[in-house]
N, C-alpha and C positions, 0 to 999 in steps of 0.2 A: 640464248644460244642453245640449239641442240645440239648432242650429238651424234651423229650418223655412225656410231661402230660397226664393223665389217659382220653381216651376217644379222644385222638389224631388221626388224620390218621397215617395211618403207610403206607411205602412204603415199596410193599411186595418184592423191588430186595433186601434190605439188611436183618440180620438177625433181629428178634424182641426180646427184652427182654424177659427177663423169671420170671422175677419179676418188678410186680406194684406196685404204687404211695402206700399208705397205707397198705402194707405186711407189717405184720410182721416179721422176721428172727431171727434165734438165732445163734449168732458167735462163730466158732468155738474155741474149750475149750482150755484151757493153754496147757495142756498136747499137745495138735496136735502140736501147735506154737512151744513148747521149744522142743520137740524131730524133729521137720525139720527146725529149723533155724539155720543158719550158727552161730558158737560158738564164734567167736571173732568181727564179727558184730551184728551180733542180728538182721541179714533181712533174712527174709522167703523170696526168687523169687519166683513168681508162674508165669502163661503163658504170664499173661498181665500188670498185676502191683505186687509191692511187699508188703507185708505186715511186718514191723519195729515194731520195740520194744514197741516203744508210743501209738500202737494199742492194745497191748497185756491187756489194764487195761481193754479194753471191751469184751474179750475173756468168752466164758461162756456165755454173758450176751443176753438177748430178743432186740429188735430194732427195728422201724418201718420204711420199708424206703419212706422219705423224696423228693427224687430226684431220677431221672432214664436220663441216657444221654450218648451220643456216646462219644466215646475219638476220637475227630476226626484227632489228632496228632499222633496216633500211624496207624501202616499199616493196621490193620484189622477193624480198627472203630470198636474198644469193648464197648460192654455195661458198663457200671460202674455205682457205686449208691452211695448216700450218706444216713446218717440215724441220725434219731434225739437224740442220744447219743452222739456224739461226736459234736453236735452243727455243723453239713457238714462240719470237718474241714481233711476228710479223703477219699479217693476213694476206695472207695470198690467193689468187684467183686463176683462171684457167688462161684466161691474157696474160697470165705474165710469163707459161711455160712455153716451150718448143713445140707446137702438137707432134711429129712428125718423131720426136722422143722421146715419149711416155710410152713405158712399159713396166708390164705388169712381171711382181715376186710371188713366186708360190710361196703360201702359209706353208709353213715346217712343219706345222701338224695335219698339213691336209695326205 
């Protein structure tokens, strides 16, 4: 796992994140989750990771994220994030947020 902190070199052969260190995001709403998860598990697949039942209490909810870093175990090295609601105890991806509500916090020291 790397990790991508704000103001990092980036190496431009892979792709770069699409969300930084201090974003805020808003995850998306119950409604998305119960009507595309599978009915007898309770796991959403999406491209790169899944999103499970245990994520659903943050559903709806604002997020700041935390962490940004490649999954360097899977074949595409995807981006993934963690976010300060769940105390980074989940890997999150760019499907699971709102695109249309991410927005960006000015650094305090900028």
């Amino acid at each position: 796992m790397i990790n991508l902190k704000k103001g990092a070199p980036r190496n431009p052969i892979t792709h770069l994140p699409k969300l930084e260190l201090g974003q805020k995001v808003t995850i998306k709403s119950l409604e998305w989750y119960d009507s595309n998860k599978n009915a007898h598990t309770g796991v959403l697949p999406l491209s790169t990771e899944s999103f499970v039942s245990d994520m659903s209490e943050y559903c709806g909810k604002t997020a700041t994220i935390v962490d940004v870093f490649k999954d360097l175990d899977g074949v595409d090295d995807n981006i993934m994030y963690r976010i300060d609601l769940d105390n980074r105890g989940w890997n999150w991806t760019d499907e699971m947020f709102e695109p249309e509500r991410v927005e960006d916090v000015k650094d305090p020291e900028e």
